[in-house]
Residue, then its C-alpha position, 0 to 999 in steps of 0.5 A: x536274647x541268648x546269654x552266651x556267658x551262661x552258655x558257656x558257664x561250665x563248659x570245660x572240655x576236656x583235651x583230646x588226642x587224635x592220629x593221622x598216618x600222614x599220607x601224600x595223598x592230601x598234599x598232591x589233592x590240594x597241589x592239583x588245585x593250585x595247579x602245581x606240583x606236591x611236595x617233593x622232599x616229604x614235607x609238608x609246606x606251612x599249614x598243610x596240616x589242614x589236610x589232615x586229621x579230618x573230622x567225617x561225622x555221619x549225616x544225621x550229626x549234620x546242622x541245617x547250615x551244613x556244619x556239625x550240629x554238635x563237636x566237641x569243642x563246639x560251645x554249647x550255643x543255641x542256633x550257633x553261627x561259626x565264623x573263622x577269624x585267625x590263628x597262630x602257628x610255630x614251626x619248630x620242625x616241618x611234619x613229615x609225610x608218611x610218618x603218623x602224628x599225633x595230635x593233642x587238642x585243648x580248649x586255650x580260652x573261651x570269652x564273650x564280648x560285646x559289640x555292635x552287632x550283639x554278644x560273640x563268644x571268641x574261643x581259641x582252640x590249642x593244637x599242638x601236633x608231634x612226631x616221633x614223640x616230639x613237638x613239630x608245629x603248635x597252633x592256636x586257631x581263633x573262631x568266633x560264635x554267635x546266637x541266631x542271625x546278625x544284625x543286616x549287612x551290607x556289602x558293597x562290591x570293591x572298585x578301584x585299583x588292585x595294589x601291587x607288591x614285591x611278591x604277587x599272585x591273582x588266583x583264579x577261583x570258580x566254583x568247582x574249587x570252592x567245592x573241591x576245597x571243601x571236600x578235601x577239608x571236610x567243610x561242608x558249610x553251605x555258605x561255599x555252595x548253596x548260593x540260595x542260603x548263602x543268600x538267603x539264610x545268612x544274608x551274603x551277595x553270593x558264595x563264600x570264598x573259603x578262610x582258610x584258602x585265602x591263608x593257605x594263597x597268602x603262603x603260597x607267596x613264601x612256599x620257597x622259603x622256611x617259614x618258622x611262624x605265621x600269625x594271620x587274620x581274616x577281616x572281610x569276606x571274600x565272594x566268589x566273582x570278586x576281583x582279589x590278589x594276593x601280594x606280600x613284601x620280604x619282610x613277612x607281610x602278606x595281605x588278600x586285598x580288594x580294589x581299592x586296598x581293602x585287606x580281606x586278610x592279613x598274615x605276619x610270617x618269619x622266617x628262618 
């Protein structure tokens, strides 16, 4: 059984800080998913920061599960397995498109705990991204890594009722999106379109609907209002053909839930 504490004694990168010119481009990429237009005043809606400052490693860097074999502030964990779970994020100001950024990376926390299926390593990663010299948005992004496979999961397909709220949105996801998103994200982790690994090697019923683009559909719901925060988690896959809406209430509560009330993910936003 690996040890990920001494994987992970000594292992103190160090911070970076990278650019992005901030081009239109990205947003109209992903508006063209939602079907809707881009931002029409310059900036960029919450978290739409996602689109860019985007890591394209050559292909021989390239794990067998599709993710970068190596990064740095990836933790030095052997046949290391990369789950999204959450994150925070502060917006003193929106970024602006067309003006560059800056971005400055820092390791924030990395530790290891026990669970039931075994030893996880949670690290949080620190981005905080400026323009024109000055502080605009500031994320702590949470991932959780794990040595070799898991112990055997099982899913069982959501049945019953889908909630309904104040606000509420049912998004129609097929597979050209999930590869589309992918590419617009440079995620190339098979589990959102190799169904025969996904199967397989990592043991899911089928394709898995990106983390991130379930957050991104949860703020869709608040995209008219100045959001000012947004603390989110995710907490059970959600698989492609799987019946799922996206609902939220004016008090900043906002949920991708299954039939039946199952919360795939979570996001407290403030406005302000």
């Amino acid at each position: 059984m690996t040890d990920l504490a001494a994987c992970l004694s000594g292992w103190h990168p160090e911070p970076l800080v990278e650019h992005d010119d901030m081009g239109s481009a990205e947003s109209s990429h992903f508006a063209a998913l939602l079907d809707s237009p881009p931002p029409d005043n310059g900036l960029l809606p919450p978290l739409w920061h996602w689109f860019h400052f985007l890591k394209w490693p050559a292909q021989r860097d390239i794990g067998l599960d599709g993710h970068p074999a190596n990064g740095h502030f990836l933790p030095p964990i052997p046949d290391r397995r990369r789950m999204f779970a959450g994150g925070r994020v502060t917006v003193e100001r929106p970024l602006e498109l067309e003006v560059p950024a800056d971005r400055h990376v820092s390791l924030r926390n990395a530790v290891v705990k026990h669970g039931r299926s075994g030893e996880m390593a949670f690290i949080t990663v620190r981005s905080e991204y400026r323009q024109n010299g000055e502080l605009c948005v500031l994320e702590d992004q949470d991932h959780v890594y794990r040595s070799g496979d898991g112990p055997a999961r099982s899913f069982n397909a959501p049945s019953g009722e889908l909630p309904d709220a104040t606000w509420q949105s049912s998004p129609v996801v097929d597979q050209s999106l999930l590869f589309r998103f992918s590419a617009i994200t440079a995620n190339s982790h098979r589990i959102h379109y190799d169904e025969p690994y996904t199967r397989n090697v990592e043991g899911y019923p089928g394709l898995v609907v990106h983390g991130p683009l379930l957050v991104l559909l949860m703020l869709e719901l608040v995209r008219d209002r100045q959001v000012t925060s947004v603390d989110y988690r995710l907490q059970h896959p959600v698989f492609l053909g799987d019946s799922f809406r996206v609902i939220g209430e004016p008090a900043g509560d906002l949920a991708v839930v299954s039939p039946g009330g199952t919360k795939n993910a979570v996001a407290k936003v403030r406005f302000q």
